[in-house]
N, C-alpha and C positions, 0 to 999 in steps of 0.2 A: 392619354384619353383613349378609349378605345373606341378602333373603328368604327360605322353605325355596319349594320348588318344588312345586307340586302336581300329582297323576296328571291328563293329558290323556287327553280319551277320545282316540280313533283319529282324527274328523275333526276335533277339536283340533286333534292335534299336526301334521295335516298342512298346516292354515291357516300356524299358528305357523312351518314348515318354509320355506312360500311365502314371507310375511313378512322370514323374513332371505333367504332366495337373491333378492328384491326389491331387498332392505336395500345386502347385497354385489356386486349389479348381476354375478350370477352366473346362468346359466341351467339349469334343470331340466329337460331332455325327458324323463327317464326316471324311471320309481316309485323311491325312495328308500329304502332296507331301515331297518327298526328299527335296527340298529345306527347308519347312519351318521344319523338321525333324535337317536336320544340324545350322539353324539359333537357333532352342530352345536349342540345345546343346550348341553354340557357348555363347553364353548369358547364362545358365547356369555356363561355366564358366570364365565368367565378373565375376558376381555376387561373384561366388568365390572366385576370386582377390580381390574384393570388397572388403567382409568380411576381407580377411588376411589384406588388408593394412589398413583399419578402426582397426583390434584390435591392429595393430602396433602401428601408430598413438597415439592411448590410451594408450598404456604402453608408449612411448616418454614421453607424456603430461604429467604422474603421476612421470615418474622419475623425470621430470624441475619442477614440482610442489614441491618434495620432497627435490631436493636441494635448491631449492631456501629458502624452511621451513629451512632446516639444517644449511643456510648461517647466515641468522638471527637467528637462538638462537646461535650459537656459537657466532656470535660478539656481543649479548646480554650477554655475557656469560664475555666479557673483561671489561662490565661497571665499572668505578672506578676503574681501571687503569693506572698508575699516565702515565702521557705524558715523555717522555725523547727524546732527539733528538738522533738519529740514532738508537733507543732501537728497538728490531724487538720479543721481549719475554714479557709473562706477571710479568717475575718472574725479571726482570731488566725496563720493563718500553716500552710502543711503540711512535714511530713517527707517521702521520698518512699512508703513504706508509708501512711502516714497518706493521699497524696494517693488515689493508686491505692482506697482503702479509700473514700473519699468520692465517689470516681466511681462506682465500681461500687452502692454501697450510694443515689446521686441516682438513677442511670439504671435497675439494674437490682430495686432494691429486696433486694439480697444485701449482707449483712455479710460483709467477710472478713477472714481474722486481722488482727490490729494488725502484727504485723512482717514483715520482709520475707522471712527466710525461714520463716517458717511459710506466706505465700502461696505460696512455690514449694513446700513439703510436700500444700498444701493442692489446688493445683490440678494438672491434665493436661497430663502434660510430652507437648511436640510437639516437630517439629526444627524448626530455623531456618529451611528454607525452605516450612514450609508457614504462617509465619507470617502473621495476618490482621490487619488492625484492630479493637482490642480485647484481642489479647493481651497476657500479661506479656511484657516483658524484664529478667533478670536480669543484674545483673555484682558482681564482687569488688570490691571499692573500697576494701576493710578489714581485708585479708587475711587473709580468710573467704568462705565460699561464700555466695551469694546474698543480701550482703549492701547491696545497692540493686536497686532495682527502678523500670520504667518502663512504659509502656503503647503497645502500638507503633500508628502512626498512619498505617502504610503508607509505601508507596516506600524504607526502610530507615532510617526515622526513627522516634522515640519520643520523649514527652513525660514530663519528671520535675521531679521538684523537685531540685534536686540538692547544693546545699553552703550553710553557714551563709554571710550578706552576699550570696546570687543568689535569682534569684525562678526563678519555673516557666517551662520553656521547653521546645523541640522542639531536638532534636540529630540530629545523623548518627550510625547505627551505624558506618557504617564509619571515622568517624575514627580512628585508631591509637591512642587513648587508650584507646576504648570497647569497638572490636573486640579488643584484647590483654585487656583482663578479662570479655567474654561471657562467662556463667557456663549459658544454658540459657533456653530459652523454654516456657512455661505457657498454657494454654486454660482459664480458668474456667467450666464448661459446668454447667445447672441440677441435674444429679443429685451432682455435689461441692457444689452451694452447701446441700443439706438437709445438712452435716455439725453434729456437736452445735454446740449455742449458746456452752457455755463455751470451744470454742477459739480461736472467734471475739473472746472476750473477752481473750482472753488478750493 
């Protein structure tokens, strides 16, 4: 929040005036009117809010930078992990909702639904190409909507668990198997993951 500002006297404000036209390597020969006196101040502090929400900004971008880093090596981290149905552990086996549910709940400390398509109800549909690492990908595979789900890892690849007798791996989207049942891609962002606890459970 920015400080309030207090009444200058007259040879105040006129120091403070010198100050920035010093500041801005601007020159002053002539007396300065009140008006434009309170306009250099007022825009002095823009500029200040400026700064403050520009270095916010910047720490936002490096922490989503940084999870998103954290998301992919941890589900790098389940490669060859045999497949099991309903298995939601590395140490018994994941489904693919089950795996997705284990990444996000190691790295991000968020629980999110057990199935797969309650994670696409649950999370922020985006399009396909503004996808990141980190997000979901969904496809039909059951002849049903968003009925597997994977974690996409960039360059047009995703990591899933994918069928009972295969373990965890990286795939192409665009193979013709994958791309003919794209079902939609999801961004799990923090103000969806406060949703109640029980759906989570579910």
């Amino acid at each position: 929040m920015t400080a309030p500002v207090l009444p200058l006297r007259p040879m105040s404000r006129w120091f403070l005036i010198l100050l920035l036209a010093c500041a801005s390597a601007q020159a002053a020969p002539d007396a300065v009117p009140d008006a434009d006196m309170d306009s250099a101040l007022h825009q002095q502090r823009l500029l200040s809010q400026f700064v403050e929400i520009r270095q916010n900004v910047s720490v936002q971008a490096h922490e989503v930078v940084d999870r998103t880093s954290d998301l992919v090596v941890t589900a790098m981290g389940f490669l060859g992990v045999p497949y099991r149905r309903g298995g939601s552990s590395a140490d018994t086996g994941f489904d693919c909702s089950g795996l997705v549910r284990a990444i996000y709940e190691k790295t991000a400390g968020l629980l999110l639904p057990r199935r797969a398509d309650q994670q696409a109800a649950f999370a922020e549909k985006i399009d396909k190409k503004d996808l990141q690492p980190g997000d979901l990908v969904f496809f039909n595979t059951m002849r049903r909507a968003f009925s597997h789900v994977g974690i996409y890892v960039g360059d047009g690849k995703f990591i899933h668990a994918p069928r009972s007798g295969a373990e965890v791996r990286v795939e192409d989207m665009q193979q013709s198997y994958w791309k003919r049942r794209f079902d939609g891609a999801r961004r799990v962002s923090t103000p969806l993951a406060a949703a109640p606890a029980q759906m989570a459970q579910q």
